[in-house]
C-alpha positions as CSV (number, residue, x, y, z in Angstrom):
1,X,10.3,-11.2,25.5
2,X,11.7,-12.7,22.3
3,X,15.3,-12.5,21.1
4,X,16.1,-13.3,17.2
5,X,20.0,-14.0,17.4
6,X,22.5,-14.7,15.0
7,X,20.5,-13.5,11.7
8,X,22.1,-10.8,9.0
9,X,20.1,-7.8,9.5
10,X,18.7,-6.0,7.0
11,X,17.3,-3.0,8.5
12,X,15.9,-1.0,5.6
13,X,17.6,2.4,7.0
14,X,20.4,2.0,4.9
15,X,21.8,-0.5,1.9
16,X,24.3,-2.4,4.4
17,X,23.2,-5.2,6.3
18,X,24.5,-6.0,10.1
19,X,25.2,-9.2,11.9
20,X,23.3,-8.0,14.6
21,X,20.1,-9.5,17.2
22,X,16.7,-8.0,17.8
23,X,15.2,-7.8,21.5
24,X,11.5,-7.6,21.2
25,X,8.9,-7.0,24.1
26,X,5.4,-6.3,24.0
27,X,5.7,-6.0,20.3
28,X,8.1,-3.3,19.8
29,X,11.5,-3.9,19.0
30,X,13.9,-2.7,21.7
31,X,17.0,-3.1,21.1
32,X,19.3,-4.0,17.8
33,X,22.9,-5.1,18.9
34,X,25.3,-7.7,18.5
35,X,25.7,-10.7,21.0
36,X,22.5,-9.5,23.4
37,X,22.2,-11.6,26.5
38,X,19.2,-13.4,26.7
39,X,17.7,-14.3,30.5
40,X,16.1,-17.1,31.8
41,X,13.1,-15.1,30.8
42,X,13.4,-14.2,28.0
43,X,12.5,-17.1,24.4
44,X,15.3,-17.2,21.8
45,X,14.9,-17.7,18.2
46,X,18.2,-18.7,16.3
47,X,18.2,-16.7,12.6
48,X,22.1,-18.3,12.3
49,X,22.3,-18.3,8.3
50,X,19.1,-16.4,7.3
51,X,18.3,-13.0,6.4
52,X,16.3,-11.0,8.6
53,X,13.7,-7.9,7.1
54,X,11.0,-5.9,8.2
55,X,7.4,-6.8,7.2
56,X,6.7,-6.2,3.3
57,X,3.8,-3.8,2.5
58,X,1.5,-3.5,-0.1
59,X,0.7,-0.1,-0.9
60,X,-2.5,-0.6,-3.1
61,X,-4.7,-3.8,-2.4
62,X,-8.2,-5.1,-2.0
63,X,-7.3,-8.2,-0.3
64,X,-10.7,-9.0,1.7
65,X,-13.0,-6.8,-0.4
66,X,-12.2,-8.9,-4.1
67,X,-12.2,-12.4,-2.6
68,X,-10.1,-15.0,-3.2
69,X,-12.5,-18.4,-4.2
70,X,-15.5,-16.3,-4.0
71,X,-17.3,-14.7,-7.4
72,X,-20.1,-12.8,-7.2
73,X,-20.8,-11.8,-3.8
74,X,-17.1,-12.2,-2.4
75,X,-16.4,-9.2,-4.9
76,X,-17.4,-6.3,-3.0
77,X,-15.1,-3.4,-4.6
78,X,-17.0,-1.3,-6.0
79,X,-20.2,0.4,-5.0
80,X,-21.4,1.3,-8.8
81,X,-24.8,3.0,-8.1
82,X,-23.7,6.6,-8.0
83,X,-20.3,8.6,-8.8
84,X,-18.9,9.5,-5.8
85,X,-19.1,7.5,-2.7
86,X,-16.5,9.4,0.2
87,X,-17.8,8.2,3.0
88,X,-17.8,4.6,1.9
89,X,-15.5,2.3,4.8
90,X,-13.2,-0.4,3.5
91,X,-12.9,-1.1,6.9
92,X,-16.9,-2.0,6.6
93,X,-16.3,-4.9,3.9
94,X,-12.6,-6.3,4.2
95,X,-13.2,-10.5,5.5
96,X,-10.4,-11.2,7.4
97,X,-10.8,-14.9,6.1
98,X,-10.0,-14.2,2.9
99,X,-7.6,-17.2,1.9
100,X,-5.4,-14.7,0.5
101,X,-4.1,-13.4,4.0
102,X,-2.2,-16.4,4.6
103,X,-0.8,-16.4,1.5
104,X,0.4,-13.4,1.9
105,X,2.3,-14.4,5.7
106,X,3.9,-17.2,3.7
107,X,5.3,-14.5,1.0
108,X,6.5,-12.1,4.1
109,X,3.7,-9.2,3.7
110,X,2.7,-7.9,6.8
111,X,1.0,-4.8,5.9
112,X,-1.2,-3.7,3.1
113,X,-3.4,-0.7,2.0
114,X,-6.8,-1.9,1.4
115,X,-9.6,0.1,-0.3
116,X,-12.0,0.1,-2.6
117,X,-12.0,-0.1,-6.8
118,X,-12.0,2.2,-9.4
119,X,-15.3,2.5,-11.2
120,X,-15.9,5.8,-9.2
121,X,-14.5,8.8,-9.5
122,X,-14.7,9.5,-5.6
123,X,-14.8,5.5,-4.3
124,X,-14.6,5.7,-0.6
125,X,-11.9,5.7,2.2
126,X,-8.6,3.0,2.6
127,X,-7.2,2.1,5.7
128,X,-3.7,0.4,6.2
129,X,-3.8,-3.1,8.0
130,X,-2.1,-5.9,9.2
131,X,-2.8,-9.4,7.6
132,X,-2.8,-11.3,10.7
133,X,-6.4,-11.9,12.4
134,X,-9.6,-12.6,12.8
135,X,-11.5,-9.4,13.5
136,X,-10.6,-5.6,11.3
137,X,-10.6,-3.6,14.1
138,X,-7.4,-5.5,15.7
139,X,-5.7,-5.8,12.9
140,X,-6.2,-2.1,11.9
141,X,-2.7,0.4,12.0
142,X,-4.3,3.7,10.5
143,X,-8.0,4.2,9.2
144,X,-8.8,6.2,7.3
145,X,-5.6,6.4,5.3
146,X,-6.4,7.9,2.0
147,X,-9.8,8.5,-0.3
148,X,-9.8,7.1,-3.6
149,X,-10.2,8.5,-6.7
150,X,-10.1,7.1,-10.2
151,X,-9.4,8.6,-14.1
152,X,-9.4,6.8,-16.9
153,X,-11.4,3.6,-18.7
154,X,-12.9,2.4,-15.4
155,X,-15.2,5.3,-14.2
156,X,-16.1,5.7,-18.1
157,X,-16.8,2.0,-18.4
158,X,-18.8,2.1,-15.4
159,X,-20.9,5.0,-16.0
160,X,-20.8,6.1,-19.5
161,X,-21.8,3.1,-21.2
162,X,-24.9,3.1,-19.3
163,X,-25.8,6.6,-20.2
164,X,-24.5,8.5,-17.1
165,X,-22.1,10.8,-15.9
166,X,-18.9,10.6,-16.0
167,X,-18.9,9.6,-19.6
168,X,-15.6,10.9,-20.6
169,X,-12.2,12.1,-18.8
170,X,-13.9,15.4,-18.5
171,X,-16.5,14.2,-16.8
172,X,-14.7,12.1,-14.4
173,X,-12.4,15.7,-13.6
174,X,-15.6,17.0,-12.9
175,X,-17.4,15.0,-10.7
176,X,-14.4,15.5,-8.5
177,X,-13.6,18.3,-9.0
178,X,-17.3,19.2,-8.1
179,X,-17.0,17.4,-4.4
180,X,-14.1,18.5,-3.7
181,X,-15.2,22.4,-3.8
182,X,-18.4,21.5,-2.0
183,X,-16.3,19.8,0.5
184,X,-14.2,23.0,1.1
185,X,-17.3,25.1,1.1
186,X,-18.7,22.8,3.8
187,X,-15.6,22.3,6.2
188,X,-14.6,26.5,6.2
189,X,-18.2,26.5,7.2
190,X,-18.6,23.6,9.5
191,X,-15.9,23.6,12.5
192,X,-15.0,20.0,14.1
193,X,-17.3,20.4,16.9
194,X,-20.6,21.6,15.3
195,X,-23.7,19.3,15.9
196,X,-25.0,19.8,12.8
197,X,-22.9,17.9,10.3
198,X,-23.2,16.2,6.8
199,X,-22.0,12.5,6.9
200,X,-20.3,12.3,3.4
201,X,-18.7,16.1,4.0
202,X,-17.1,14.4,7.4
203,X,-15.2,12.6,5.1
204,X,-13.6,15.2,3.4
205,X,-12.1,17.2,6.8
206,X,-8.7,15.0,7.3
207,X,-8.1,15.5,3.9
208,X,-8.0,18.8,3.9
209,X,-6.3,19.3,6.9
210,X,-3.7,17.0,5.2
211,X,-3.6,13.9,7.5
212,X,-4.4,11.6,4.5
213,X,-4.2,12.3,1.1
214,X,-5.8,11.4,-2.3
215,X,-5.3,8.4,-4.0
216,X,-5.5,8.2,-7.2
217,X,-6.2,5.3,-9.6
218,X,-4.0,6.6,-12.6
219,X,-2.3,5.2,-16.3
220,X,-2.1,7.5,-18.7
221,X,-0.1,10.7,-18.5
222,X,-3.0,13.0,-18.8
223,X,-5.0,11.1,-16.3
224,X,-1.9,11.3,-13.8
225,X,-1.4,15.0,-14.9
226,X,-4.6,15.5,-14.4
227,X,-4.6,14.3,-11.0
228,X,-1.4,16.3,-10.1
229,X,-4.0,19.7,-11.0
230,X,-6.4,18.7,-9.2
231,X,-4.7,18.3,-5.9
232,X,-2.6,21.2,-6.8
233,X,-5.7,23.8,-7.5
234,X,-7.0,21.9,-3.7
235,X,-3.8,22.1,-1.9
236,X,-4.5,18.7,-1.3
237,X,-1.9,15.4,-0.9
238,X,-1.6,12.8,-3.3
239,X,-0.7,9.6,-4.3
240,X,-0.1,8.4,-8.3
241,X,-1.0,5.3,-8.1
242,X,-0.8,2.4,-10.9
243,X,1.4,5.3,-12.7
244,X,1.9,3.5,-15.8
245,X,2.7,5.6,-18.2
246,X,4.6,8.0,-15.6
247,X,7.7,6.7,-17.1
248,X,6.8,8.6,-19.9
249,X,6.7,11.9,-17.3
250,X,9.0,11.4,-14.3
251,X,10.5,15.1,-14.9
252,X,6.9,16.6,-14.3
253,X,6.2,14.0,-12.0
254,X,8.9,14.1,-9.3
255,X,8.3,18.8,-9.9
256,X,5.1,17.4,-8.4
257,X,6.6,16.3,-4.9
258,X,4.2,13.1,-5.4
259,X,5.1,9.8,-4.9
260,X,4.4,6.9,-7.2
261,X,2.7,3.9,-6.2
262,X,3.7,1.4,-9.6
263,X,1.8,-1.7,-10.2
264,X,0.3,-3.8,-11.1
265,X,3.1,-4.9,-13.6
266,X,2.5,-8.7,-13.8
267,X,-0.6,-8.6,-15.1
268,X,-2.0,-8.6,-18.7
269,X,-2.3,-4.9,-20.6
270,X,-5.7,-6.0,-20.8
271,X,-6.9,-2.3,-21.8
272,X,-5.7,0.6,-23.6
273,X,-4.3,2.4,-20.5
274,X,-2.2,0.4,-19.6
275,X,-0.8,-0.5,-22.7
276,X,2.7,1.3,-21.9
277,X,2.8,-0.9,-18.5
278,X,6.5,-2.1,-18.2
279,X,9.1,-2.8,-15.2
280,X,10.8,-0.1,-16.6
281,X,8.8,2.3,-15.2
282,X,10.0,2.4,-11.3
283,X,13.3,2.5,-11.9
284,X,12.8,5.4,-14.2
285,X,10.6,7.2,-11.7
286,X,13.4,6.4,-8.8
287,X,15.9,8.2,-10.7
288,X,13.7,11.2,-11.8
289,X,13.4,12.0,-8.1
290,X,9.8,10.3,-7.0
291,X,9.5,8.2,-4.1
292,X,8.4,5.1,-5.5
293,X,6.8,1.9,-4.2
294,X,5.2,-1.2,-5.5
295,X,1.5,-2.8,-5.9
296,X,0.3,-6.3,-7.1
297,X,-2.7,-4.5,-7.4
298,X,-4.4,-7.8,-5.8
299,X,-6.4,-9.8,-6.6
300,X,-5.2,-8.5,-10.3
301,X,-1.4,-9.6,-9.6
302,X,-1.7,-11.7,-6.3
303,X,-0.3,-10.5,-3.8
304,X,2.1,-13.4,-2.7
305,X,4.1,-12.3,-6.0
306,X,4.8,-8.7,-4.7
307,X,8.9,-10.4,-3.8
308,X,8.9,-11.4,-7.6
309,X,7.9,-7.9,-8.9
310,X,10.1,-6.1,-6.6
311,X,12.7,-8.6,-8.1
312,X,11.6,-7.6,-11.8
313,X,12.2,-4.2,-11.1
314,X,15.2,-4.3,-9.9
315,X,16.0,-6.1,-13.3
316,X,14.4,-3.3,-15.7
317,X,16.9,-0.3,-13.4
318,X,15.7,-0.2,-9.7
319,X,18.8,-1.1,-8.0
320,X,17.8,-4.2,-5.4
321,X,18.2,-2.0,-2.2
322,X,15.5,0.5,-3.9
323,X,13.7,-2.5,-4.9
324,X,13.3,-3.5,-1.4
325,X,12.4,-0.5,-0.2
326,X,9.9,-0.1,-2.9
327,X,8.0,-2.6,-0.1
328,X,9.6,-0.9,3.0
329,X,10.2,1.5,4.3
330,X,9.6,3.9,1.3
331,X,6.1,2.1,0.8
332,X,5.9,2.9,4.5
333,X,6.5,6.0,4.1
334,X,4.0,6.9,1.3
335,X,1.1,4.8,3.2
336,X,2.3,7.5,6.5
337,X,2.8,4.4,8.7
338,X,6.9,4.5,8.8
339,X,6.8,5.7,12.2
340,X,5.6,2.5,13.0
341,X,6.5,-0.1,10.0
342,X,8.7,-0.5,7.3
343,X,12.3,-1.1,8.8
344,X,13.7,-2.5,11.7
345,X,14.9,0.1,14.2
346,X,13.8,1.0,18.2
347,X,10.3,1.6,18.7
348,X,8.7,0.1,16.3
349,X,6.7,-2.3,15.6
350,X,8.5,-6.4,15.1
351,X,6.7,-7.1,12.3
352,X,10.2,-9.1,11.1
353,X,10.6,-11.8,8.2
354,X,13.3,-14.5,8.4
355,X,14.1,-15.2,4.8
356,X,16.6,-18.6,3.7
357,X,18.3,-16.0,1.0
358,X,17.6,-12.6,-1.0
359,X,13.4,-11.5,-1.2
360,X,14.8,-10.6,-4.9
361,X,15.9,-14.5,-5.9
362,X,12.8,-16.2,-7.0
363,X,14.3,-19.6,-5.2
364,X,14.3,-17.8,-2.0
365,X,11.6,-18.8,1.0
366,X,10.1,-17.2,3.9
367,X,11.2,-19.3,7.2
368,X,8.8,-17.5,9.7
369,X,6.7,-14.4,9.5
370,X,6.7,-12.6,12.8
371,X,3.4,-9.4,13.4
372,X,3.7,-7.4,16.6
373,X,6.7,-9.9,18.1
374,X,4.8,-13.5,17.6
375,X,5.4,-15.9,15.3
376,X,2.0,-16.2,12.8
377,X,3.4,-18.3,9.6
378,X,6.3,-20.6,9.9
379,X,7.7,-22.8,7.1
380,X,6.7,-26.4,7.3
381,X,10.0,-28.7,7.7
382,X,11.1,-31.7,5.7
């Protein structure tokens, strides 16, 4: 057993922070309570003068799959030799020795969405990890998670230019548009147990029985309202994620009952779509209605800066506490893993971050990073 004492809690459930300690056994927190009494048995870790938060998450990444230090080969995002690709894995292709992994311990991330890129319209299937370990299928919290999707410049770029289809936004609606009704067809004709199934159908089934839900690589408002019509004419779940130009919507966006995944905001506006990008945008969104969370998008913001962003938003109109739970418990939420992550609260799982002073303050350093109750990156002293 393990027993942080001492610290200021911030538990994510609400905007007030308790002095308070947190009992952990066999990864799970168990108790949060003042002045708990530790035994002979159990290890104590003093927190007296730092701030205690869950594990940050990542909503949108391809840490692992676009490698840090590695061109070429290390970049394994996107498979670009046909349109739609559902029953692609990340799971198959993230390298848990990616440098970028202990960057991101050192910044306080302890979970992170991980999928594949945007130059297809149907890309393949995320899963939601931990970034502490050496082998995927330990480190792994909920796979699948979502199937991608993308609109826009990418999936044109990708295809078009070479003479294929999708050449143009209508083309891109159509391709998935297109699997998606042969999908339905398929699964109201194919029940669970049948022995005669079609591998890239399979993919399809826990999306439509709404256990994950689309995600969808979006920047401009008709590419995200697109998105919202396509899910809507499916009866499908979605995710808006990039979103930015959804400032420019968040009254039709938060009538949607979709939540925004914003980001990557540090990086360049390197193409038209994303020309509109701003820190304005979550803070706009929060207040429309949408649940809203934050990407670095990495490697196209790294991912140690996902602190800093949450900290620019809160500049542009995100209050800090919605800022924070831009990469808790609301990014939790959206990625379907808050019964598990996201605050700190019985049950779940002490993925914990002892911080020296506020995430949001640039000045501000991790001490330890803590995943399922042990101690995995610690601040060197002196």
């Amino acid at each position: 057993m393990l027993l942080i004492k001492n610290g200021l809690v911030h538990t994510m459930e609400t905007d007030r922070p308790i002095h308070a300690d947190l009992l952990i056994k066999n990864g799970k927190i168990t108790e949060i309570s003042p002045n708990i009494a530790a035994d002979g048995k159990t290890e104590v870790l003093d927190a007296t003068g730092l701030l205690v938060f869950p594990g940050f998450i990542d909503t949108h990444s391809h840490i692992g799959i676009s490698e840090e230090k590695v061109t070429g080969i290390g970049d394994e995002c996107n498979e670009n030799t046909t349109p739609a690709t559902p029953h692609l894995r990340a799971i198959d292709c993230i390298h848990p020795m990616d440098s970028a992994f202990h960057n991101a311990l050192a910044a306080g991330i302890t979970g992170v969405m991980v999928g594949p890129g945007s130059s297809n319209p149907v890309g393949g299937q995320f899963a939601f990890i931990k970034t502490h370990g050496r082998c995927i299928d330990d480190m792994l919290v909920l796979a699948p998670a979502a199937i991608k999707i993308a609109f826009g410049e990418n999936p044109m770029t990708c295809f078009g230019m070479n003479g294929n289809t999708p050449s143009t936004r209508m083309g891109i609606a159509g391709v998935i548009r297109e699997e998606l009704f042969n999908a339905k067809q398929y699964l109201a004709n194919t029940p669970p147990d049948s022995t005669e199934k079609n591998f890239r159908m399979e993919a399809y089934r826990e999306l439509f029985e709404k256990k994950i839900p689309l995600k969808a690589h979006v920047h401009r408002t008709d590419d995200i309202l697109t998105a919202i019509r396509i899910a809507k004419e499916f009866d499908l779940d979605l995710t808006l994620d990039h979103c930015t130009e959804g400032h420019l919507i968040a009254e039709e966006i938060a009538e949607s009952g979709f939540p925004a995944i914003v980001g990557p905001s540090m990086s360049a506006r390197s193409k038209k779509e994303v020309s509109e990008s701003d820190f304005k945008t979550p803070g706009i969104l929060k207040h429309a209605g949408v649940t809203v969370a934050l990407t670095t998008d990495h490697p196209v913001c790294r991912l140690q800066y996902l602190p800093l962003c949450a900290a620019l938003a809160s500049k542009e109109g995100l209050s800090d506490y919605d800022a924070l739970r831009a990469i808790t418990l609301d990014a939790a939420r959206i990625s379907r893993v808050d019964h598990r992550l996201g605050s700190l609260a019985v049950g779940k799982d002490a993925d914990i971050v002892l911080w020296d002073g506020n995430p949001l303050e640039v000045r501000s350093s991790v001490v330890k990073t803590l995943i399922n109750g042990k101690i995995v990156w610690e601040k060197k002293k002196g």
